[in-house]
Each structure stands twice: as C-alpha cells, then as structure tokens.
C-alpha positions as a printed NumPy array, in Angstrom:
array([[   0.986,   86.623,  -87.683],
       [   1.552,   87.83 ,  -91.5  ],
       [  -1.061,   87.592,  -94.089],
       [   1.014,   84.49 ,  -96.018],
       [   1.304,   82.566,  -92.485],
       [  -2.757,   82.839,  -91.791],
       [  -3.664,   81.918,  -95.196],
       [  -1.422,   79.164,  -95.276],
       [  -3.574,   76.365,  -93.408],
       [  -5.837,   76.778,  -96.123],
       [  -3.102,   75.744,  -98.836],
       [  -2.517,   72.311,  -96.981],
       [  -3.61 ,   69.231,  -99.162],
       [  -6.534,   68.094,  -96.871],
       [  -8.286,   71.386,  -97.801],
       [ -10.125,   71.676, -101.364],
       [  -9.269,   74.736, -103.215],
       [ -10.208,   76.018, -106.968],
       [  -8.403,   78.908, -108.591],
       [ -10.835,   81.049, -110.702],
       [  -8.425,   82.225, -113.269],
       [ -11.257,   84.884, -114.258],
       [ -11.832,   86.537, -111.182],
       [  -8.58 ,   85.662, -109.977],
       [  -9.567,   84.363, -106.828],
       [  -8.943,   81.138, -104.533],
       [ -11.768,   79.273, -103.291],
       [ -12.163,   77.05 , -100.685],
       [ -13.97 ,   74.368,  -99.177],
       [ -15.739,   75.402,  -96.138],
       [ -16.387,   71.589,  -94.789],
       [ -12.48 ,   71.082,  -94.951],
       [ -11.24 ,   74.107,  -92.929],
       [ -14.589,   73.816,  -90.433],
       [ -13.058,   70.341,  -90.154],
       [  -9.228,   71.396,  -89.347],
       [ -10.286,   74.152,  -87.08 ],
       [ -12.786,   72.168,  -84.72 ],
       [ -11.622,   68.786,  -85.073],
       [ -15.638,   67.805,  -85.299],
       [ -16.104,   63.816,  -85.973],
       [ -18.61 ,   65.319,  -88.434],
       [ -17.918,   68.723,  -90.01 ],
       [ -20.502,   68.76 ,  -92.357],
       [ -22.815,   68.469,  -89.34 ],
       [ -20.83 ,   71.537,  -87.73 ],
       [ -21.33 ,   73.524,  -91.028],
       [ -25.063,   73.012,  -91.131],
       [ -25.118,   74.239,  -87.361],
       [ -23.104,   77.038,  -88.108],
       [ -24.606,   77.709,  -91.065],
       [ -27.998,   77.958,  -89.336],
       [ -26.85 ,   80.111,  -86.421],
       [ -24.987,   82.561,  -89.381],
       [ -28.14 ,   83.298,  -91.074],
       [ -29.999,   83.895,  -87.812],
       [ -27.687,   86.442,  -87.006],
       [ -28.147,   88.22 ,  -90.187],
       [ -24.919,   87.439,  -91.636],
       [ -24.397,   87.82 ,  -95.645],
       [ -21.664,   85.02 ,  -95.458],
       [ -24.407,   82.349,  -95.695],
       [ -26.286,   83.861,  -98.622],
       [ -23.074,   84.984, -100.864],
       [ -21.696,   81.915, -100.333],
       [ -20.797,   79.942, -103.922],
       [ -20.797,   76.147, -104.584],
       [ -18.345,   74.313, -106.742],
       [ -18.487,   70.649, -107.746],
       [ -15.297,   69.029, -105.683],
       [ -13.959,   65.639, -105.71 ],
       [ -14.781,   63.718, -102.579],
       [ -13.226,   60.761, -100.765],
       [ -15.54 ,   58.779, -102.728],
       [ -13.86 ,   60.133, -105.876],
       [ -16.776,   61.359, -106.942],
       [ -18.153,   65.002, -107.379],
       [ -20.202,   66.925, -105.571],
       [ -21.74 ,   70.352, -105.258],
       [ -19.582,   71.875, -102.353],
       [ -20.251,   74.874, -100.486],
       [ -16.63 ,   77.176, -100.715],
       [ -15.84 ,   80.561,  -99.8  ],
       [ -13.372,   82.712, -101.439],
       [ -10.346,   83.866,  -98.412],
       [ -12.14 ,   86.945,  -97.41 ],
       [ -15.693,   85.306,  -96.453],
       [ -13.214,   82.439,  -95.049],
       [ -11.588,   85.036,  -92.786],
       [ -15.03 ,   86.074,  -91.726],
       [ -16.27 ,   82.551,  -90.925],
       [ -13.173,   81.972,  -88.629],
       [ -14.329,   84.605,  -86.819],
       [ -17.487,   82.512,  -85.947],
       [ -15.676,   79.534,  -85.09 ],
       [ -15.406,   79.077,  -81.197],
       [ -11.849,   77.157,  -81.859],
       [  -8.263,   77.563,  -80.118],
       [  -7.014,   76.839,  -83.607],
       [  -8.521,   79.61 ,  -84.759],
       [  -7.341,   82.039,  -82.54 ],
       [  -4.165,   83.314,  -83.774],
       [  -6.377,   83.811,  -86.961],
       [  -8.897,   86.388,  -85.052],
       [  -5.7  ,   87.786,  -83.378],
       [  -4.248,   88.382,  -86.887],
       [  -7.446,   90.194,  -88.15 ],
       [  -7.901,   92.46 ,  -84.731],
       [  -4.26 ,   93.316,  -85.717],
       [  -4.669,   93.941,  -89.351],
       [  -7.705,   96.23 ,  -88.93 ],
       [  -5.895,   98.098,  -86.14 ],
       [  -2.93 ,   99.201,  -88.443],
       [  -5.747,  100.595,  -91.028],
       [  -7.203,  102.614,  -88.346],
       [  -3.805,  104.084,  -87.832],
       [  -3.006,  104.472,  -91.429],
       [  -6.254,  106.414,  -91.89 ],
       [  -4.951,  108.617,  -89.01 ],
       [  -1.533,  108.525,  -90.202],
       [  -0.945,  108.115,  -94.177],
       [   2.743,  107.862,  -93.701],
       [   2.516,  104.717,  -91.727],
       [   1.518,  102.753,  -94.646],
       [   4.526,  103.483,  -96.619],
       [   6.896,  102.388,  -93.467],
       [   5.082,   99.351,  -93.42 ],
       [   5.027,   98.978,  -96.921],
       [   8.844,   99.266,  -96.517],
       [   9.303,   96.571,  -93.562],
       [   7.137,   94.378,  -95.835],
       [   9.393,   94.388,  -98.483],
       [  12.536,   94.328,  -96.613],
       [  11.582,   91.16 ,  -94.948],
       [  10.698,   89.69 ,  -98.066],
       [  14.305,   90.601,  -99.331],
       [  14.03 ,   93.335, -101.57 ],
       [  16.521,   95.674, -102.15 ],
       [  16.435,   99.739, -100.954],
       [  16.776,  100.544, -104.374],
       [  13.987,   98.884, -105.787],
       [  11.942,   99.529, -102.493],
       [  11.937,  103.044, -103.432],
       [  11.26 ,  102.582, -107.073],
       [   8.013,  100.807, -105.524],
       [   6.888,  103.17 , -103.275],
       [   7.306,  105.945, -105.6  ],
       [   5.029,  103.938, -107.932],
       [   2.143,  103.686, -105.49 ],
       [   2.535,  107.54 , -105.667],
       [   2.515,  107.748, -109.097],
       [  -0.514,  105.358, -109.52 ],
       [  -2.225,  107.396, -106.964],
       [  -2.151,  110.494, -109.055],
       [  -3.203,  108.745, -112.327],
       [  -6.407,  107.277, -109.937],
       [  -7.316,  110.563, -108.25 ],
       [  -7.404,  112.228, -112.048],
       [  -9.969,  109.343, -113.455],
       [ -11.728,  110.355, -110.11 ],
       [ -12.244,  114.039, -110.884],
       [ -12.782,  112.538, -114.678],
       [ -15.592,  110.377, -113.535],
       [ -13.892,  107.292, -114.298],
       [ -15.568,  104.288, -111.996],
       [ -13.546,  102.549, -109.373],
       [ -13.443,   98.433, -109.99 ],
       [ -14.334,   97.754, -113.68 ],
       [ -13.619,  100.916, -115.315],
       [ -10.218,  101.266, -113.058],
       [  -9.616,   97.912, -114.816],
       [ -10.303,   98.457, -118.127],
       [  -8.044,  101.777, -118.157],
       [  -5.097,   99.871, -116.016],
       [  -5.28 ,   97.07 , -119.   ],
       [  -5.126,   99.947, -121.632],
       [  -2.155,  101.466, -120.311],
       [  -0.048,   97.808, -119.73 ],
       [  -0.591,   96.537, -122.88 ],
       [   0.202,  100.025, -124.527],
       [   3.569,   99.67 , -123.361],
       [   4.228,   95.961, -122.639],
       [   2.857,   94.633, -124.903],
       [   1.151,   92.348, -122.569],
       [  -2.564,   92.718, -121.005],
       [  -2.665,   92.393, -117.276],
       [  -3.77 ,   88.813, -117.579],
       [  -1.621,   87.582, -119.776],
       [   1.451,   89.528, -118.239],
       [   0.77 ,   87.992, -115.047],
       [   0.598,   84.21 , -116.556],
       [   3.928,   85.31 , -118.684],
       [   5.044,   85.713, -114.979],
       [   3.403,   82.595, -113.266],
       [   1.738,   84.682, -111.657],
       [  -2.033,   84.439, -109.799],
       [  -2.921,   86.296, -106.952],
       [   0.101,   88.181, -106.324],
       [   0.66 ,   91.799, -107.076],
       [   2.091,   92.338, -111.043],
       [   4.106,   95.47 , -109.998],
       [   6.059,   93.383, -106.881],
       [   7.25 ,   91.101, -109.746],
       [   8.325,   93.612, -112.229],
       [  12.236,   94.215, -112.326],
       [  13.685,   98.055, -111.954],
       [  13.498,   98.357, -115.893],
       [   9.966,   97.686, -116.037],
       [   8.665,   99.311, -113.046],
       [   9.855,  102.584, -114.411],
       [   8.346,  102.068, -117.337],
       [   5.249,  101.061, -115.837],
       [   5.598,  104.641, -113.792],
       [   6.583,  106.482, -116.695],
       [   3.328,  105.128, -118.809],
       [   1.286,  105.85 , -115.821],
       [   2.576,  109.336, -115.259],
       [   2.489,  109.886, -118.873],
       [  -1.226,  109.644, -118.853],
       [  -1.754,  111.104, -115.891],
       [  -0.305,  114.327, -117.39 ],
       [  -2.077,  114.176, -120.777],
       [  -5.724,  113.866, -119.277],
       [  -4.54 ,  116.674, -116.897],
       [  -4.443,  118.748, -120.046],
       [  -6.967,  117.475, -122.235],
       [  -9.564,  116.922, -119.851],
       [ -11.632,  113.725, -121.229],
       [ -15.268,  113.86 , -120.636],
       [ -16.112,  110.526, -121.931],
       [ -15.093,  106.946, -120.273],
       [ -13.878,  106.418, -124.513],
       [ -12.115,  109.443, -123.838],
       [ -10.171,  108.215, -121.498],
       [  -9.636,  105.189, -122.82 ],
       [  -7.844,  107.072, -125.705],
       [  -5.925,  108.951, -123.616],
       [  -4.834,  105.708, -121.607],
       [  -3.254,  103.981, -124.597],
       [  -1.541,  107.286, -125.826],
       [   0.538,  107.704, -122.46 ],
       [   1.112,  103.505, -122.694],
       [   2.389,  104.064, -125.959],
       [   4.804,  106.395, -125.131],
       [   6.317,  104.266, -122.884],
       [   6.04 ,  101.58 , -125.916],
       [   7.884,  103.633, -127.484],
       [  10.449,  104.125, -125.261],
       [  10.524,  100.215, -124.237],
       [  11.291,   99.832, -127.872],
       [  14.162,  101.837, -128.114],
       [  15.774,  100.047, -125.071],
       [  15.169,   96.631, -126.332],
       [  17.115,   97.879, -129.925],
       [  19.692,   99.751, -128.159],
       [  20.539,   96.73 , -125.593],
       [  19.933,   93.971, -127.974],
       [  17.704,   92.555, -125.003],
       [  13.916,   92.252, -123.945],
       [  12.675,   94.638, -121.328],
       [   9.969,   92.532, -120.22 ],
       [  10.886,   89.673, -118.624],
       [   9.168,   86.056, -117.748],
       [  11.372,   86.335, -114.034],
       [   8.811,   86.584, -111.117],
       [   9.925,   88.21 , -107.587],
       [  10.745,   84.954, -106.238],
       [  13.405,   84.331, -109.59 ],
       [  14.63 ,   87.872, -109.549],
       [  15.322,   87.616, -105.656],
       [  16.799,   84.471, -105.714],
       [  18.994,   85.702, -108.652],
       [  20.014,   88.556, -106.684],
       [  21.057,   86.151, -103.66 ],
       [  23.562,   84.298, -105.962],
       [  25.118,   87.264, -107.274],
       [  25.667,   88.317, -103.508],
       [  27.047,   84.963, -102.196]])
C-alpha cells in the first residue's frame, strides 16, 4: 500500500481535518477515524478506553496530543481531540481492527525499506526513481531530481561541519537561498503553486529545478571557501549563492521574454505533458 492510498481514508468527508498553514500540517479528528476503523456504536466511548489503556502503557501519543474546536453534528463547536498523520499512524497501530490492517502492513513495510536503505544508500535513489515513474514523470526530469537531492545533500553536510542546526536553522537558510533567487519565500512559493504538504522541488519545472541546484551549489561552494563561523554568517553567505542564481534567472526571463517561475504545480505540468504526447 503507498503512502497516498493509507492516508487517504483520512481525507474522506466523514473525517474532520484542519490544515495548519503555519506548521504546514493536517490534523485530524481522532473520534472520526476511531469511528471508521472499529465501527463502535460509540467512538467517543472507544477513544476514552483507548485513551486510558495508551497512557498506561506509557505512550506519548496521549499527552502530545492537540485539541481543536470542530464543528459537530449539532453544528456547534467543540474542543476536539486531533492528531496530526504521524501520531494518527501510531494510534492505528493500537487499534485491534481488520480495517486497520493493511495500515500496520503498510508501516511494517515502510520501516523495512529504511532499514535497507541504511544498509544500502543506493536503494533509496531506485526507489526514489520507481516513485516518480509511477507518478509519470519523465527520465529527464527524474534525473534532474535525483541529482538535486545530491546537491542539497552537500549544501546540508557543509552547514553541518558549520554548526548550522538541523530543523529551524535548516529552515531559515533554505528560505534565504529560495527567495534569493525566486523571488519567492518557501511559503509563499508553495501557495503561488497551490501547494500544502507536498514537496516544492517535485513541483518545480526543469528550468527551475536547475536553478534551484545551481543556487544551492552556489552556496555550497562559497561557504566551502569562506568558512562562516556565525549562524549570520551563513545567512550572508546563503543569499549571496541565491542571488547568483537571481541573477542568472534574470537574464533568462529578459533573454526569453518569459517568466522562469511558474504558478504550474506537478499535477498541471504532468497533465500538460500528457496532451502534448497524445
């Protein structure tokens, strides 16, 4: 079962979800998918059970878990307990339910293939590629994708010896560098896009996935050489190898008469490239 398949019962309309545009994260109400999983005349009841049993056992599911005001059947509001899809993935875990089998199946499967890819790095790139394929991308920009992920993994193991922070400071750097050449922050490139949870660099076209390479390289090779001891440092240095790629983003647009950066998503581009091949 793929990811988009598992997650999908929690997209159908009988299940209460909130996107937090901040965090960028889906959240969902428990009570809903303990209902569609056990069938329980009284899923609340269930939850509280479960709920119980959870925090006996020690588990941090119960005490991280978040509650958002959700409309009811009432049509009025109510403090709901939700989970975003990773703690959801957990709880199905807990759920004795033949509905929620294929899900458990799913996750024995998923952490399997990361215990190989540790083993084997190169296994993640050919299943990187049979992702994409499926999802109808072509060779050509296949490569251009993989080669990014290489790319990006240089520019992250340099803030690494730099002392640069995973999470936050990642962020902060990432932003630097995509609105140095895009013109766009990550946020607001993504909503340009329509874009929430999904991956920014599987909707970029050829044109500006090499740019988005060539910024990252770029800075990758100036902090090589400069050496930034400072977080500020490296902030500096992240805009100067975005801006080069600015620069050179610039120079397309005036040459071609046309914008580089485009509002097209995957799913437009694809489906654009489908017509052209009919």
């Amino acid at each position: 079962m793929e990811k988009q398949e598992a997650i999908k019962l929690f997209e159908q309309k009988q299940v209460r979800t909130h996107w937090d545009e901040e965090n960028e994260k889906w959240y969902f109400s428990i009570v809903d998918v303990v209902g569609i999983l056990t069938k329980s005349i009284n899923p609340n009841n269930y939850w509280k059970v479960l709920k119980s049993r959870l925090k006996k056992e020690g588990s941090q599911l119960v005490t991280n878990c978040n509650q958002l005001k959700m409309q009811s059947s009432d049509g009025k509001f109510y403090k709901t307990d939700v989970a975003d899809t990773e703690q959801l993935l957990r709880l199905i875990q807990s759920i004795p339910s033949p509905k929620a089998e294929p899900f458990k199946l799913w996750l024995a499967k998923v952490g399997n293939e990361r215990i190989e890819e540790t083993e084997d790095p190169e296994l993640a790139f050919e299943r990187a590629m049979e992702t994409y394929l499926k999802k109808g991308y072509s060779k050509e920009w296949i490569n251009q994708r993989l080669k990014s992920i290489e790319v990006r993994k240089e520019l992250t193991d340099e803030w690494d010896i730099r002392g640069v922070k995973k999470g936050l400071e990642y962020a902060i750097l990432t932003n630097e560098i995509t609105e140095a050449w895009s013109g766009f922050d990550v946020k607001n490139y993504k909503n340009f896009k329509n874009l929430k949870k999904e991956n920014l660099r599987d909707n970029m076209s050829n044109l500006e996935l090499v740019l988005n390479m060539l910024a990252e390289a770029t800075t990758t090779e100036i902090s090589k050489e400069k050496k930034p001891e400072t977080f500020e440092q490296n902030r500096i240095i992240a805009n100067q190898g975005g801006t080069i790629a600015g620069n050179t983003r610039k120079e397309i647009e005036e040459k071609t008469g046309k914008k580089v950066i485009i509002s097209a998503n995957a799913k437009k581009l694809l489906k654009e490239k489908n017509k052209d091949e009919q």
